[in-house]
C-alpha positions as CSV (number, residue, x, y, z in Angstrom):
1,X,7.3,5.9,2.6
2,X,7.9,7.3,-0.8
3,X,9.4,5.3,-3.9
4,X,11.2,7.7,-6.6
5,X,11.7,6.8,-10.4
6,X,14.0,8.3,-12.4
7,X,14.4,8.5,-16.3
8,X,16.3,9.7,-18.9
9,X,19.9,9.5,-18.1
10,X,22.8,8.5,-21.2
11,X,24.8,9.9,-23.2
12,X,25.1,12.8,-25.1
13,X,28.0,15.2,-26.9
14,X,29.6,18.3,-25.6
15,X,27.4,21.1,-25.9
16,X,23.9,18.7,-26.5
17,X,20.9,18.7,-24.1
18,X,19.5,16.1,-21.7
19,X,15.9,15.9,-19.4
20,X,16.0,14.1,-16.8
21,X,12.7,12.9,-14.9
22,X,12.1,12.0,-11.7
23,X,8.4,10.5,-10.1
24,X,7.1,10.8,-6.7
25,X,4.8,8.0,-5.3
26,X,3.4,6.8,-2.1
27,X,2.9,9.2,1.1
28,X,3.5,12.5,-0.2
29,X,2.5,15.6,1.5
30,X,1.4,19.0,0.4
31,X,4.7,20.4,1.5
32,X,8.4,19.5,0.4
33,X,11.1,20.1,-2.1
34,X,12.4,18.2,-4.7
35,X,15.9,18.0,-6.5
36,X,19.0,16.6,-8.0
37,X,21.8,15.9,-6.8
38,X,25.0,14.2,-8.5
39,X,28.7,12.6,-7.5
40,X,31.4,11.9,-9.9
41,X,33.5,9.1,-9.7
42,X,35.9,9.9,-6.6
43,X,34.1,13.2,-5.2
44,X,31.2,13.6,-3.1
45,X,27.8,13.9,-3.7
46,X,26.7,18.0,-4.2
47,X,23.7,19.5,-5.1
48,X,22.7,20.3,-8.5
49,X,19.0,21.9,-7.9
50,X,16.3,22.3,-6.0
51,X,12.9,22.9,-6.3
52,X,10.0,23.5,-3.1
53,X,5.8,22.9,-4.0
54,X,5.3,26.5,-4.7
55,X,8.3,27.0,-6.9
56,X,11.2,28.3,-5.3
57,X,14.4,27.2,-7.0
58,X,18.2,26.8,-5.7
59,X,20.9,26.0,-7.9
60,X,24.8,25.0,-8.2
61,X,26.9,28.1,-9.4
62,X,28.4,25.7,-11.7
63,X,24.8,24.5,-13.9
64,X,23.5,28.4,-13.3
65,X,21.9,28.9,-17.0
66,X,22.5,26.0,-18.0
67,X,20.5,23.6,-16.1
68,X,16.2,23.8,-15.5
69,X,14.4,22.6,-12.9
70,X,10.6,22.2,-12.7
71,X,8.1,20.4,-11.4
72,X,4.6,19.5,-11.9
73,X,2.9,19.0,-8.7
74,X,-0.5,17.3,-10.4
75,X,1.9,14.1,-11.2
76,X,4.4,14.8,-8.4
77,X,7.1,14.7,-10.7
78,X,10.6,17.0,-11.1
79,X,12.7,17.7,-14.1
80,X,15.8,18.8,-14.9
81,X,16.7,20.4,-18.2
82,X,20.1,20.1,-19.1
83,X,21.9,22.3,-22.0
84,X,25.1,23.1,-23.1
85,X,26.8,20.4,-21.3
86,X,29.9,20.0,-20.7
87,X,32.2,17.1,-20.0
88,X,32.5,17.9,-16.5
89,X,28.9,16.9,-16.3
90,X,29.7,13.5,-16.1
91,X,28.3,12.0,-12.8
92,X,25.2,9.9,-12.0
93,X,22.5,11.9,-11.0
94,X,20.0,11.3,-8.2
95,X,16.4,12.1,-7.6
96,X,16.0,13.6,-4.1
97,X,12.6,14.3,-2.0
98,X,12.6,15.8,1.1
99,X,9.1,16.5,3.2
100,X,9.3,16.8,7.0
101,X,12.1,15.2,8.7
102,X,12.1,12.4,6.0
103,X,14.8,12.3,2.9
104,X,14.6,10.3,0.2
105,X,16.8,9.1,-2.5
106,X,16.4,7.6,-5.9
107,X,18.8,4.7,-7.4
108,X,20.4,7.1,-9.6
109,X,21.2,7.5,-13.3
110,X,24.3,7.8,-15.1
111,X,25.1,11.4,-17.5
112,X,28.2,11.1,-19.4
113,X,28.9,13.7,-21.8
114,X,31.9,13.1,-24.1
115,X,34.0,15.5,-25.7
């Protein structure tokens, strides 16, 4: 089983920057990929990034240069960087781990960016 905390959801203006965190804990093996993911009030959930253990990123056409992700395997923990956001942004974002057939979700955290 693994737990996932997330951090650093809120609010910010049109064009600021926000980092969200996310930490691993419990049965965690060498291998898997962590990401985000995000749904907006009346759509479905879709990927925002991923990241595997040796570094391999995938992103959403729609955060490509704006959005970071990173990890830091030491504290099993993934990032997201988010700049130049936009309105659209607007969803709550969840903490996903994946190793093996298991999937994992965090409880989420709300992003709202006003205009």
């Amino acid at each position: 089983q693994v737990q996932l905390k997330e951090s650093g959801g809120g609010l910010v203006q049109a064009g600021g920057p926000l980092r969200l965190s996310c930490a691993a804990s419990g049965s965690i093996f060498i291998i898997n990929v962590m990401g985000w993911y995000r749904q907006a009030p009346g759509k479905q959930r879709e990927l925002v990034a991923t990241i595997t253990t040796d570094g391999n990123t995938n992103y959403a056409d729609s955060v490509k240069g704006r959005f970071t992700i990173s990890r830091d395997n030491a504290k099993n923990t993934v990032y997201l960087e988010m700049n130049s956001l936009k309105p659209e942004d607007t969803a709550v974002y969840y903490c996903n781990f994946r190793q093996s057939i298991f999937n994992y979700w965090g409880q989420g955290t709300q992003v709202t960016v006003s205009s």
